[in-house]
C-alpha positions, 0 to 999 in steps of 0.5 A: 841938328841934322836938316833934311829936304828932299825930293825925288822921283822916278816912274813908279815913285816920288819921295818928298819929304822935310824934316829935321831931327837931332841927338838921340834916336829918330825912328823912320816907321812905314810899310813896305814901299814906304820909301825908308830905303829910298830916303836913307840912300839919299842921306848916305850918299848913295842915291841923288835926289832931284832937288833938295839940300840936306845939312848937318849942323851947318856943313852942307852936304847936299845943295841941288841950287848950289851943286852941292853933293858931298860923296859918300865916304866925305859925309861922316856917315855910320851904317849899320845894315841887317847884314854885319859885313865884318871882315872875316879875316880880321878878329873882332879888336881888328875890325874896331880898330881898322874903323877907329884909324879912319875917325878923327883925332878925337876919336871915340873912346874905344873902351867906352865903346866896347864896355856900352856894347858888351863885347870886351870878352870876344875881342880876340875872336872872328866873325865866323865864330860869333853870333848874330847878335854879337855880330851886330854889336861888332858893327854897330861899335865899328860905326860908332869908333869912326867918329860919324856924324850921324849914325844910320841903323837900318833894319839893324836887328830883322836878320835875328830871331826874338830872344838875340833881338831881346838880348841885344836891345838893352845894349843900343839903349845903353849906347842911346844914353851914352853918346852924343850922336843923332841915330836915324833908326829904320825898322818895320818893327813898331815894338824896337822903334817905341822901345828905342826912339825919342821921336818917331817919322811915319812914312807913307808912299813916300810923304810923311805922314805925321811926326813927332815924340813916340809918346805923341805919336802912339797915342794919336787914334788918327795914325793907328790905321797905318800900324797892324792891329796887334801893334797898336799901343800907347807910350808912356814915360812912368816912375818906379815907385815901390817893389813889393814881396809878391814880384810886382813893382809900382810905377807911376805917371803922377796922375796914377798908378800901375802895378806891372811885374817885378823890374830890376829898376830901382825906385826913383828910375825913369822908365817907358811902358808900352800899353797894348790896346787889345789888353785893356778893358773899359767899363762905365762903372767901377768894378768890384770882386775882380782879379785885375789890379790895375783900375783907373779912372779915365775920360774919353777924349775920342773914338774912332771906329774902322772897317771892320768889328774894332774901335779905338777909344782914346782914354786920358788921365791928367796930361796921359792919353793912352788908347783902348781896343774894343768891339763896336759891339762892345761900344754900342752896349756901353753907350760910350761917348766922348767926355764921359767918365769910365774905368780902363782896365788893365791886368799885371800881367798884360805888361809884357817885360820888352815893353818896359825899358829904361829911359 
């Protein structure tokens, strides 16, 4: 377990945050200013808080009553930043290896490394010749081949344009369900942080705000002010039930059904679907003669309306709650109210292939 509590303050801003996370992908969310940079800087050593003690398992790395503050290069931290900082000089193989040399005698395995990561073909080549996102599979390897005991990914895939991101997010959650390390995730990005993340640290001018599972936390209304409009989604662990012959697969919560386009993933797989809030209609009755495959029945467990023309309703399905966006317009006209019963409305082809991934 990785244990963190900190404070910290300067002239235009003060950090004070505790939390506690372990194996898997922690995401770290919040707006520019939020204080991400500030606390990952404290983790790895960079910056020195004011107060606090930060443990890994039971080794102590940072203790301000005890004067405890392990350097840097002693805290067995990976990083992976926007930018590769791969050696030029050296091809890919040598790049790994010099990071292996510097990892303990159980260090990882460098063929697991380099097959989770797809890059066994591009061994031989330099950085120069590479793409951003094989670049950013090369530093992500080299961090994980000297053996850390956690792993920092910062902002790892904001230098690249959306078809490399796509490209190489299937690889990091390979890796997520390959090895045994505790990966601090920091983006900007909602949609890479719920794709990739178990838990989820909403960071908000330098507190957290709430934490918990991105399944909890996607479907919490009270949070959703801190994400844009656009990004507002709920998450949701689903099983692969049927493939039919016209390219749309079944997947399913147990309490109901939902028809999404064609995935590759067999019957029986685990797999996490982001519901995006703008796509999904309510309505009192349920509608007939209509194109959308998808019509569940709901209750709604909460509303909450904003400053401007939307509202946010909290729809639930047995033990699922996911979240609606409409107008106040649209809300008045139905009358809704919490604990009546409605229909959600959900199109095929709403669900967006990167929001459907493997758990």
């Amino acid at each position: 377990m990785i244990s963190v509590e900190v404070k910290n303050r300067t002239e235009k801003f003060e950090l004070d945050v505790s939390f506690d996370f372990l194996t898997g992908i922690t995401g770290i969310f919040g707006r520019s200013g939020a204080g991400k940079t500030t606390l990952i800087n404290i983790i790895a050593g960079i910056l020195r808080p004011d107060s606090g003690k930060i443990m890994f398992d039971e080794k102590v790395i940072f203790d301000s009553d005890k004067n405890v503050n392990l350097p840097k290069h002693l805290r067995r931290i990976g990083y992976v930043a926007q930018d590769s900082q791969l050696f030029p000089h050296y091809n890919v193989e040598k790049n790994l290896l010099y990071s292996k040399s510097h990892g303990t005698s159980q260090a990882a395995n460098f063929k697991q490394v380099v097959d989770v990561l797809g890059i066994v073909n591009i061994l031989d080549r330099r950085p120069n010749s590479l793409s951003g996102g094989e670049k950013q599979r090369v530093a992500i390897a080299r961090a994980i081949l000297s053996e850390p005991d956690l792993l920092i990914m910062d902002e790892p895939l904001s230098s690249l344009d959306l078809q490399r991101r796509e490209k190489i997010l299937p690889f990091i959650e390979r890796l997520r369900d390959s090895i045994n390390m505790p990966i601090l995730y920091v983006s900007h990005d909602l949609s890479e942080i719920t794709r990739l993340a178990d838990n989820l640290i909403l960071l908000d001018a330098g507190k957290i705000v709430k934490s918990g599972t991105v399944e909890e936390m996607m479907s919490n209304i009270e949070i959703m002010s801190f994400f844009g409009k656009r990004d507002i989604g709920s998450t949701m662990e689903m099983t692969v039930t049927d493939h039919s012959g016209d390219g749309l697969t079944k997947i399913s919560t147990g309490a109901f059904d939902l028809w999404i386009p064609h995935s590759e993933l067999a019957i029986g797989s685990q797999i996490r679907i982001r519901l995006m809030a703008h796509d999904i209609l309510i309505s009192k009755k349920r509608p007939h003669d209509i194109s959308a495959l998808n019509i569940i029945e709901a209750s709604i467990a909460e509303v909450r309306e904003g400053a401007g023309p939307g509202v946010i309703v909290a729809l639930k399905v047995g033990a699922s709650k996911f979240l609606a966006r409409i107008t106040l317009r649209s809300k008045e006209n139905l009358g809704l109210a919490v604990g009546q019963k409605c229909y959600a409305i959900i199109k095929a082809v709403s669900v967006a292939p990167n929001n459907v991934s493997k758990v």
